[in-house]
C-alpha positions as CSV (number, residue, x, y, z in Angstrom):
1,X,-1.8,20.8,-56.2
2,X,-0.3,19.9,-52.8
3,X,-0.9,16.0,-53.4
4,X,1.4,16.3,-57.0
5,X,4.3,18.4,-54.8
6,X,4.4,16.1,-52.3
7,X,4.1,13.1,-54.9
8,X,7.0,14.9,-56.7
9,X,9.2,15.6,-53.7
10,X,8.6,11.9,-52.5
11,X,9.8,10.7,-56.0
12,X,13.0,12.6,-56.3
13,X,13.7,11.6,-52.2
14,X,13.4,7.8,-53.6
15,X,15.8,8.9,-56.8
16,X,18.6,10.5,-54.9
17,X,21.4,7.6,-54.7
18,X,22.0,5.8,-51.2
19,X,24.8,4.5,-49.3
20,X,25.3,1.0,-49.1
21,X,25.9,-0.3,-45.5
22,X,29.1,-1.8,-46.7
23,X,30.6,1.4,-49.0
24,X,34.1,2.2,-47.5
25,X,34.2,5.5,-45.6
26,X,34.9,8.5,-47.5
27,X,38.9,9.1,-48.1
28,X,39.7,12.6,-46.4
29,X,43.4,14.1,-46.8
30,X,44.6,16.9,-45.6
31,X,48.3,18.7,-45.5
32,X,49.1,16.4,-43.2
33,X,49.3,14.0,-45.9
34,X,51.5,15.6,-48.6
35,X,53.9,13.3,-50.4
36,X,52.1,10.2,-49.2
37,X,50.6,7.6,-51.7
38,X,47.2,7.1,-50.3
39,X,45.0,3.8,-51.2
40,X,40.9,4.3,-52.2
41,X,38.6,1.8,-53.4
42,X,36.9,2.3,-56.7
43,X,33.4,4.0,-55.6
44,X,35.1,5.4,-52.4
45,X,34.4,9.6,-52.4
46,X,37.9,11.9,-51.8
47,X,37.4,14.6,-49.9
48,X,40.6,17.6,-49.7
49,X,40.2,19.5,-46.9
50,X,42.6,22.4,-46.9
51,X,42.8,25.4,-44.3
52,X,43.5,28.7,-45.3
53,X,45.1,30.9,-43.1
54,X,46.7,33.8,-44.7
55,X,44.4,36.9,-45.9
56,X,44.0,37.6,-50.1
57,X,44.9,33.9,-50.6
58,X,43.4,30.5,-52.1
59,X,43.5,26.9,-52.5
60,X,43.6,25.8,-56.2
61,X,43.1,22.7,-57.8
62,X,45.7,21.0,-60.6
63,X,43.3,19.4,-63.0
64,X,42.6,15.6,-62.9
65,X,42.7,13.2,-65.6
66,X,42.6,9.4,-64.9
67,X,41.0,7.4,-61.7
68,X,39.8,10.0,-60.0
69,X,37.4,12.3,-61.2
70,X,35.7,15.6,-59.2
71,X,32.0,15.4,-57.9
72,X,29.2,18.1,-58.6
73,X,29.6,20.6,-60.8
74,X,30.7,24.3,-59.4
75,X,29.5,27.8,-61.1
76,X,32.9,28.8,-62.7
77,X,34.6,25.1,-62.6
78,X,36.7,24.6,-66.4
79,X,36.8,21.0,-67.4
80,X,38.7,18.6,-65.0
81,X,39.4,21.7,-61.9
82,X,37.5,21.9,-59.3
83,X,35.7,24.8,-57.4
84,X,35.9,24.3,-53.3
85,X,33.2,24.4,-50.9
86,X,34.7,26.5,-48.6
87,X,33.3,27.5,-45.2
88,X,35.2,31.2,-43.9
89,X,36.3,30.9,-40.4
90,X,34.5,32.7,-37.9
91,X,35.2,36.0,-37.0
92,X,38.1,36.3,-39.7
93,X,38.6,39.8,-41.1
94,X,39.7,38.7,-44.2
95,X,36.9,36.2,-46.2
96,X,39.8,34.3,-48.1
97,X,40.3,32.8,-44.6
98,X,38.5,29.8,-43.6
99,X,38.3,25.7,-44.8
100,X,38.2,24.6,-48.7
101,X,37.2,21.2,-49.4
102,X,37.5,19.4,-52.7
103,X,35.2,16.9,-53.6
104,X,36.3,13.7,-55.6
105,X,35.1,10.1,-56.4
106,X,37.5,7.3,-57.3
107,X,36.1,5.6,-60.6
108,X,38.8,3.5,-61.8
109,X,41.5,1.5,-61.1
110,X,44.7,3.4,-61.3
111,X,47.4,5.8,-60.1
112,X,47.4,9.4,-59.9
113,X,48.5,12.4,-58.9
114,X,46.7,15.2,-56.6
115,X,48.0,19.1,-56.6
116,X,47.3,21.9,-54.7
117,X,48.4,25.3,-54.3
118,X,48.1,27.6,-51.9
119,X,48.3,31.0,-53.7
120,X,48.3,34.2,-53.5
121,X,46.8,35.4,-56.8
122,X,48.2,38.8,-59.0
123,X,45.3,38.5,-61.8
124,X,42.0,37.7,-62.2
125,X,42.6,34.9,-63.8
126,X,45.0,31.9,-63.7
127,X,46.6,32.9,-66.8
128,X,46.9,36.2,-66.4
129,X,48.2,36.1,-62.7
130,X,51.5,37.3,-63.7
131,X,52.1,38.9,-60.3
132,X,51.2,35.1,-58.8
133,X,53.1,33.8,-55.8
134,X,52.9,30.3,-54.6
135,X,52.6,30.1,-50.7
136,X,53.0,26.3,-50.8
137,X,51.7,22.8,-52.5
138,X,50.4,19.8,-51.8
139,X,50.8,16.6,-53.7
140,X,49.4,13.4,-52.8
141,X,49.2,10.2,-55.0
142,X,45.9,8.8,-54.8
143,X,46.1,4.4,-55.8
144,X,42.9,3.5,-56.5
145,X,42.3,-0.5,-56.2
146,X,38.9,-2.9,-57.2
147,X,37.4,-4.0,-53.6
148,X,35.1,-3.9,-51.3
């Protein structure tokens, strides 16, 4: 019994994909980025890293379509928008406060657009959030390009 776990755990270590030596760093933006046009390599992973600062309040995701698609797959994600990993700050009264990070891949050659808002929901959904304010937004156009 031990012998097959091990063999098993030794088989999916070997399955899960590696990094090539020469794979470009992973593409991190941040607000200091807004309104830039950013370049990423096809392959290259995106990672938004947001900080949330203000109690009862969120970073959301616009949805994607195009060169750059969203990694993993997050209880409660809808189609192309993304869930966060977020990590609260410590010691933060309020949980909303803390980092959110989007994970992306670039997969195509191609232009696109990348929104965020920082919001301060009314509803318990997006559509229903009537009572909705938008704190602020963050765009950045991602160009992805073939390379190396």
């Amino acid at each position: 019994m031990l012998t097959r776990v091990l063999a098993l755990t030794l088989v999916a270590l070997l399955s899960l994909p590696t990094r090539a030596a020469d794979a470009p760093k992973p593409l991190v933006i941040t607000e200091a980025d807004a309104g830039k046009t950013l370049d990423a390599k096809v392959g290259q992973v995106i990672d938004v890293v947001l900080v949330g600062d203000q109690p009862r309040t969120g970073w959301e995701a616009g949805a994607l379509q195009g060169p750059v698609q969203r990694v993993g797959h997050q209880k409660g994600d809808r189609g192309a928008v993304a869930s966060p990993d977020f990590a609260p700050k410590e010691g933060a009264a309020d949980k909303a406060v803390g980092t959110y990070t989007f994970h992306y891949a670039a997969v195509a050659p191609g232009k696109v657009e990348m929104r965020f808002t920082y919001i301060f929901p009314g509803g318990p959904v997006p559509t229903a959030r009537d009572a909705s304010k938008r704190v602020k937004e963050l765009r950045v156009t991602v160009n992805v390009i073939e390379g190396k």
